[in-house]
C-alpha positions as CSV (number, residue, x, y, z in Angstrom):
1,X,83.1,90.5,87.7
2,X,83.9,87.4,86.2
3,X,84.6,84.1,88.9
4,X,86.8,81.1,88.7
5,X,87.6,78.4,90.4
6,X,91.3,77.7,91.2
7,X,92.1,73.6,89.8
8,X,95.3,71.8,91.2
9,X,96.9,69.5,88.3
10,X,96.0,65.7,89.0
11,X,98.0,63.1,87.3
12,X,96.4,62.0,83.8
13,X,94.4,66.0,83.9
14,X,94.2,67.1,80.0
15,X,92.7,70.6,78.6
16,X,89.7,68.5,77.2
17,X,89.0,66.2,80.8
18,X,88.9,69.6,82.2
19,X,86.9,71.0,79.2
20,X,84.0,68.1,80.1
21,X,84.0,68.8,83.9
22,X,84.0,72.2,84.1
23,X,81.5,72.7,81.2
24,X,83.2,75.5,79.4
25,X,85.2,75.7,76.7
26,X,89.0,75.7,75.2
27,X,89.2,79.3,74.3
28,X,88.0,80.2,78.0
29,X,90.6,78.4,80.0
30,X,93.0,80.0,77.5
31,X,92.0,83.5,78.2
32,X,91.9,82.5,81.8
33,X,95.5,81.6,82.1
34,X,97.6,83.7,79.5
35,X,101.1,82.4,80.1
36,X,99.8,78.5,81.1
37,X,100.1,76.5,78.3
38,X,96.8,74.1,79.0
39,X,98.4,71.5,76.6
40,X,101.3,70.9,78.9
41,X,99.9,70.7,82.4
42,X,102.1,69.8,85.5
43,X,100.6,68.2,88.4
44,X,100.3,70.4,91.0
45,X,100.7,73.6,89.1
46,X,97.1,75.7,89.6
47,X,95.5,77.2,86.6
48,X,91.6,79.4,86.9
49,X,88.7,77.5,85.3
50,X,85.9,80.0,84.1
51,X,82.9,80.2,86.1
52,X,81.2,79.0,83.5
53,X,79.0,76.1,84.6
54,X,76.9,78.4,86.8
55,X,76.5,81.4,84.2
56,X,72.8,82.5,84.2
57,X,70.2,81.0,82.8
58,X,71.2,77.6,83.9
59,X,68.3,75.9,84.9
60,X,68.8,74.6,88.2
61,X,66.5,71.7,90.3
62,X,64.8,72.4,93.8
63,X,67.5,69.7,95.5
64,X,70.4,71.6,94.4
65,X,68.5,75.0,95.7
66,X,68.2,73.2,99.0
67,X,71.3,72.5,99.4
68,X,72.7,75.9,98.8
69,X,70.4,77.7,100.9
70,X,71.3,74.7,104.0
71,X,75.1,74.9,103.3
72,X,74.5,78.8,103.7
73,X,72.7,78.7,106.5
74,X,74.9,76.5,108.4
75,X,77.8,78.9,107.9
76,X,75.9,82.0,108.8
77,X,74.7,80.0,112.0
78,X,78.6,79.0,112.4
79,X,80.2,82.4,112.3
80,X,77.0,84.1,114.3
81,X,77.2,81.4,117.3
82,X,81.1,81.5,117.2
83,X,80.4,85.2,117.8
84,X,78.4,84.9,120.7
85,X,80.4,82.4,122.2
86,X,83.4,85.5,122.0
87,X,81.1,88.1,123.4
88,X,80.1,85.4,126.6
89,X,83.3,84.2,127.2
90,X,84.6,88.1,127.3
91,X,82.3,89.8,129.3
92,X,81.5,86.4,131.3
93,X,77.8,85.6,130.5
94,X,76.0,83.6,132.5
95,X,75.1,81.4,129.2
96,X,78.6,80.7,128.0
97,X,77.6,77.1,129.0
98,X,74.5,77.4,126.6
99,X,76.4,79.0,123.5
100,X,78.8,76.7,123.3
101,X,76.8,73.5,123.6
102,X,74.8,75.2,121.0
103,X,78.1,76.5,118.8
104,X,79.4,73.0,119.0
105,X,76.4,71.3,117.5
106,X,77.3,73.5,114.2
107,X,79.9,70.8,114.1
108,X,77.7,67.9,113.4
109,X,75.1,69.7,111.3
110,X,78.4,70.8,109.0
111,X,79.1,66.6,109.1
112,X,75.8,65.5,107.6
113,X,76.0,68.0,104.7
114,X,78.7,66.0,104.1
115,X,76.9,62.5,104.8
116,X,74.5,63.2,102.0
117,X,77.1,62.7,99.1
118,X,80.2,61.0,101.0
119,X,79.0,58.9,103.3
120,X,78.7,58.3,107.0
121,X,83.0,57.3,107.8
122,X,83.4,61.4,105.6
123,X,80.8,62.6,107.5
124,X,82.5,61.8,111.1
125,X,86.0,62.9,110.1
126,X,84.5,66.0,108.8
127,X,82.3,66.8,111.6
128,X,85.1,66.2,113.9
129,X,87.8,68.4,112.4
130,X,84.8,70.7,112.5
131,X,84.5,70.3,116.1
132,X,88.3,71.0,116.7
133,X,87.8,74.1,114.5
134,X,85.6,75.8,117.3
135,X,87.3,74.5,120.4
136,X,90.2,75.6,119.0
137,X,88.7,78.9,119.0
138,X,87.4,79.2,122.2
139,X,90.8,77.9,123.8
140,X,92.4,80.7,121.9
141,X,89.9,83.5,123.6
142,X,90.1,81.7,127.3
143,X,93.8,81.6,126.7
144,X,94.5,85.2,125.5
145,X,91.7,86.6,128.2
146,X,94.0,85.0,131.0
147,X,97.1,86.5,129.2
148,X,98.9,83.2,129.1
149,X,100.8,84.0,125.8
150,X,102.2,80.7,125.5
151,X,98.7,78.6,125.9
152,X,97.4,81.2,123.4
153,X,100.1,80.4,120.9
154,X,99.8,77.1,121.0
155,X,96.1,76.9,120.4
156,X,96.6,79.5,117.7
157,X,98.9,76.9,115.7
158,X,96.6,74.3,116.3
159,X,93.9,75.9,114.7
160,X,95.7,76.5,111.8
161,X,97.0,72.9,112.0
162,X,93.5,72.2,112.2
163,X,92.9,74.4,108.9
164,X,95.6,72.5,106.8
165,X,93.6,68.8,107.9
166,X,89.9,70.6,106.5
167,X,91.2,71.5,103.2
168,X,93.5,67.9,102.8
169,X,89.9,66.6,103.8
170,X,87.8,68.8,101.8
171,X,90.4,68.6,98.4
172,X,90.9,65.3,99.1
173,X,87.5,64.2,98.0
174,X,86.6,66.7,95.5
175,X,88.9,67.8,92.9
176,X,86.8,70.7,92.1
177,X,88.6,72.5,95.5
178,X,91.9,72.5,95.5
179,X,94.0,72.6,98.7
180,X,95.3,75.4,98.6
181,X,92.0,77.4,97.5
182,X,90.3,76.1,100.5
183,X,93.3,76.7,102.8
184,X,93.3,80.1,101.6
185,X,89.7,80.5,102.5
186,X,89.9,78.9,105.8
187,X,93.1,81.3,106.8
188,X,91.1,84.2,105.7
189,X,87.8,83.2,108.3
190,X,90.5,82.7,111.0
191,X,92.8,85.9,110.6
192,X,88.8,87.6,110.6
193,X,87.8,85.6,113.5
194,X,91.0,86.8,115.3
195,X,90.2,90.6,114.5
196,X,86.6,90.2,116.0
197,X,88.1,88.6,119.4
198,X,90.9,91.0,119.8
199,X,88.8,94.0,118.9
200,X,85.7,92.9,121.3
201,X,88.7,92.7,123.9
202,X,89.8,95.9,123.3
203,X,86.0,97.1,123.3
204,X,86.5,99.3,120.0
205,X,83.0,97.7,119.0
206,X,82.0,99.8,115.8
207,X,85.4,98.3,114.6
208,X,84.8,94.7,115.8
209,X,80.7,95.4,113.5
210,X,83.1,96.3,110.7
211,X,85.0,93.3,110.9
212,X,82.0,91.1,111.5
213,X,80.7,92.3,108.4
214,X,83.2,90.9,106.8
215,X,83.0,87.7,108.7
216,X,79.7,87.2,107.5
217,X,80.0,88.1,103.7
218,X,83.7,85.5,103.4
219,X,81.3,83.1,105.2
220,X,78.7,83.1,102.7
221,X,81.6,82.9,99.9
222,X,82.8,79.7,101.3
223,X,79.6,78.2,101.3
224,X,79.3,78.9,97.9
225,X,82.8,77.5,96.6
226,X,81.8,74.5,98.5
227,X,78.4,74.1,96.8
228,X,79.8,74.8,93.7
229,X,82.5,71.9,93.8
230,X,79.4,69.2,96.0
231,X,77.3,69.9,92.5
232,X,79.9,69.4,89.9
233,X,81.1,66.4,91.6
234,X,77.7,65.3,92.0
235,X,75.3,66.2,89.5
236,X,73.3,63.3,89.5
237,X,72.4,64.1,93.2
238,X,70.9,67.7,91.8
């Protein structure tokens, strides 16, 4: 199945700019985008670049291997400890205290995969909407498990505040993700994140493995599109 990435129009973009950074050709953006004319691009309007730069038997170096395999582990560790942290907070674990400590240090970590290319100020804004990500969470579980509906609404549009500020700061500095591609992705790990609290709740538990499934494969997916853009930004660093 063939992959692309989503671009957002910048001002001054042209077919051959996008050509260069993408590494792939005319003719493929053309068969990518029938009805786009790639010779008269509006800013803003979204068009699919070929997957191109990453087809097989590109030789890749041991750095950019490294960073893959960390930016996945990271996210794998993110979506498992966010797990636990539902299951202790639930059924009232003695080690809730432990999880999260643990849960919250994903934040950080997440920061300084960011510190390697954009520096220490990037890291810090990133680590911290990071942060806000999983307390977010957890004051969306404490809030529904107390049945205050209102609390629990109000944390619930804070998180996805909280999505719309990652993928400003994520699109921002990388136009190889484009905002609304990554707020996509961030809406889609929240709506699953939601489905795996609500159905450990409710105790249906082969239901809440199905979802986590899930969880775990759209984690690994994001970890990719965000490796994907960190090395064609960055090549030099690879």
């Amino acid at each position: 199945m063939n992959r692309f990435y989503t671009h957002s129009i910048q001002p001054g973009d042209s077919l051959w700019q996008l050509v260069q950074a993408y590494k792939t050709t005319a003719e493929e953006i053309f068969e990518a985008n029938p009805g786009v004319n790639p010779y008269f691009l509006r800013v803003g309007e979204h068009i699919k670049i070929p997957y191109s730069h990453f087809k097989k038997g590109r030789c890749i170096s041991q750095a950019e291997v490294d960073y893959r395999n960390d930016m996945r582990s990271l996210w794998e560790e993110h979506v498992a400890w966010t797990r636990m942290a539902i299951i202790s907070l639930i059924f009232k674990l003695p080690d809730i205290e432990f999880v999260l400590k643990r849960l919250l240090r994903n934040a950080t970590d997440m920061g300084n995969m960011v510190r390697r290319l954009y520096g220490d100020t990037a890291a810090t804004t990133y680590g911290n909407l990071i942060m806000q990500h999983l307390l977010l969470a957890a004051e969306l579980v404490k809030a529904s498990l107390a049945g205050d509906q209102q609390a629990a609404k109000t944390a619930e549009k804070k998180w996805y505040q909280n999505a719309d500020q990652i993928a400003k700061f994520l699109s921002g500095g990388n136009p190889f993700l484009s905002e609304e591609a990554v707020r996509q992705m961030f809406y889609v790990h929240l709506d699953l994140t939601k489905q795996e609290a609500v159905t450990m709740m409710n105790k249906d538990f082969q239901k809440d493995i199905d979802v986590y499934d899930k969880i775990e494969k759209e984690a690994r997916e994001m970890a990719d599109t965000i490796s994907d853009a960190m090395v064609l930004l960055y090549p030099d660093m690879f």
